[in-house]
C-alpha positions in Angstrom: 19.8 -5.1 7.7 19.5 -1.1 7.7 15.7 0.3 8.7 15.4 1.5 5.1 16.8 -1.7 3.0 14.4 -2.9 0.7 14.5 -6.9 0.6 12.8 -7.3 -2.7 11.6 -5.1 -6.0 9.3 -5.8 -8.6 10.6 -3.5 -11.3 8.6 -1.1 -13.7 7.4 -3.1 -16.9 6.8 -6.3 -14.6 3.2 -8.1 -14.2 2.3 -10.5 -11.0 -0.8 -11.9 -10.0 -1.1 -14.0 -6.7 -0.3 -13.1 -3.2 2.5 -11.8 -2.0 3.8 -11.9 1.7 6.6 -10.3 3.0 9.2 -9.5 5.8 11.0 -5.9 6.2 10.1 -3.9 3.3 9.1 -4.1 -0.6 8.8 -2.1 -3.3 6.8 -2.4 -6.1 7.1 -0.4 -9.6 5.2 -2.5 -12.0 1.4 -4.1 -12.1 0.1 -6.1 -9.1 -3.5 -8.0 -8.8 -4.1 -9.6 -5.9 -3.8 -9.5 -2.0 -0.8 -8.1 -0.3 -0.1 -8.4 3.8 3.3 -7.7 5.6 3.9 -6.8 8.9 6.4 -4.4 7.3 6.2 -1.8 4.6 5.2 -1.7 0.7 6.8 0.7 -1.4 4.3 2.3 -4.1 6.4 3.6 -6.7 5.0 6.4 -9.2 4.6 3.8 -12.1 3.4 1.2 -10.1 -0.6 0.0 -10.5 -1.4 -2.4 -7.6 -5.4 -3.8 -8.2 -6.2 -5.7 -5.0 -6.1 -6.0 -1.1 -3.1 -4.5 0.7 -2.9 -5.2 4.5 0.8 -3.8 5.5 2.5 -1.8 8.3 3.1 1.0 6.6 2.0 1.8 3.1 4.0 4.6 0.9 2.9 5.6 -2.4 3.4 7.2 -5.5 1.4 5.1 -8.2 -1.9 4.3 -7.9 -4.2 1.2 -5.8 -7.2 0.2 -6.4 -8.8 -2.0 -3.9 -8.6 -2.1 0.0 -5.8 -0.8 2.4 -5.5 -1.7 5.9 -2.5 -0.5 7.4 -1.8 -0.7 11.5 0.9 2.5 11.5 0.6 4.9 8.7 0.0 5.8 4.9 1.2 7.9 3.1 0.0 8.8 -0.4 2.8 11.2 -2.4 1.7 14.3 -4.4 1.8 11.2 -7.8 -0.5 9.0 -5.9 -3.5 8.1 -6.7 -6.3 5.3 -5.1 -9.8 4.7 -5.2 -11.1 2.3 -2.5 -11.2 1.9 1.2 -7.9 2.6 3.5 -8.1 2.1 7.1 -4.8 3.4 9.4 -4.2 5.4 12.4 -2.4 7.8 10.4 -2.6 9.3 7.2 0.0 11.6 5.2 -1.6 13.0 2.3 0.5 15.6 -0.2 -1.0 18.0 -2.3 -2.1 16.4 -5.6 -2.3 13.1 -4.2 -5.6 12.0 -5.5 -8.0 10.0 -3.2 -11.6 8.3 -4.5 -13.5 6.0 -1.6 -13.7 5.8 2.5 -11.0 6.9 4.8 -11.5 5.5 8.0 -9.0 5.9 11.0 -8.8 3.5 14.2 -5.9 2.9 16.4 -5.2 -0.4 14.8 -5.8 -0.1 11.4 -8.0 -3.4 11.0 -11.8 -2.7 10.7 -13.7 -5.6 11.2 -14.5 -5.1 7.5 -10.8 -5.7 6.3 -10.4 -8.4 8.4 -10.7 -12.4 8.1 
């Protein structure tokens, strides 16, 4: 499998609600509610609205979350992005326009001992 292969896609104009756990990476373009967690990485696309708890490897994003993000190696939010909540990562990429509403808090692990169980 090739680092950037996306193993599975829930397409613009879709609706889940549940949990979702993954291996490699996802991306999502439609509506999500609920709780997300992947060692790997979640794919945010720029119509995407994800409502919920998102505990990943790496987060990239274009649409907007609401909720909590925990991520152990990086976000990144693109210049469409928008969230309002509380991330936690060791890194953070934010572009110009990206909008961002809540806490930022960055750790060398990404899990706070308020986003964890």
């Amino acid at each position: 499998m090739a680092k950037d292969e996306i193993n599975a896609f829930l397409g613009a104009g879709t609706s889940y609600e549940g949990r979702l756990n993954f291996q490699g990476s996802v991306r999502i373009d439609g509506n999500f509610q609920g709780e997300v967690e992947s060692e790997g990485v979640l794919v945010v696309g720029r119509e995407a609205c994800i409502r919920g708890q998102v505990k990943v490897g790496q987060l990239i994003s274009s649409g907007r979350i609401e909720g909590e993000i925990a991520a152990k190696e990086r976000c990144v939010f693109h210049k469409t992005a928008s969230f309002k909540g509380a991330v936690v990562t060791p890194a953070l990429v934010v572009e110009d326009g990206a909008v961002i509403d809540g806490s930022v808090s960055m750790n060398s692990n990404g899990t706070p001992p308020a986003l964890t169980e």
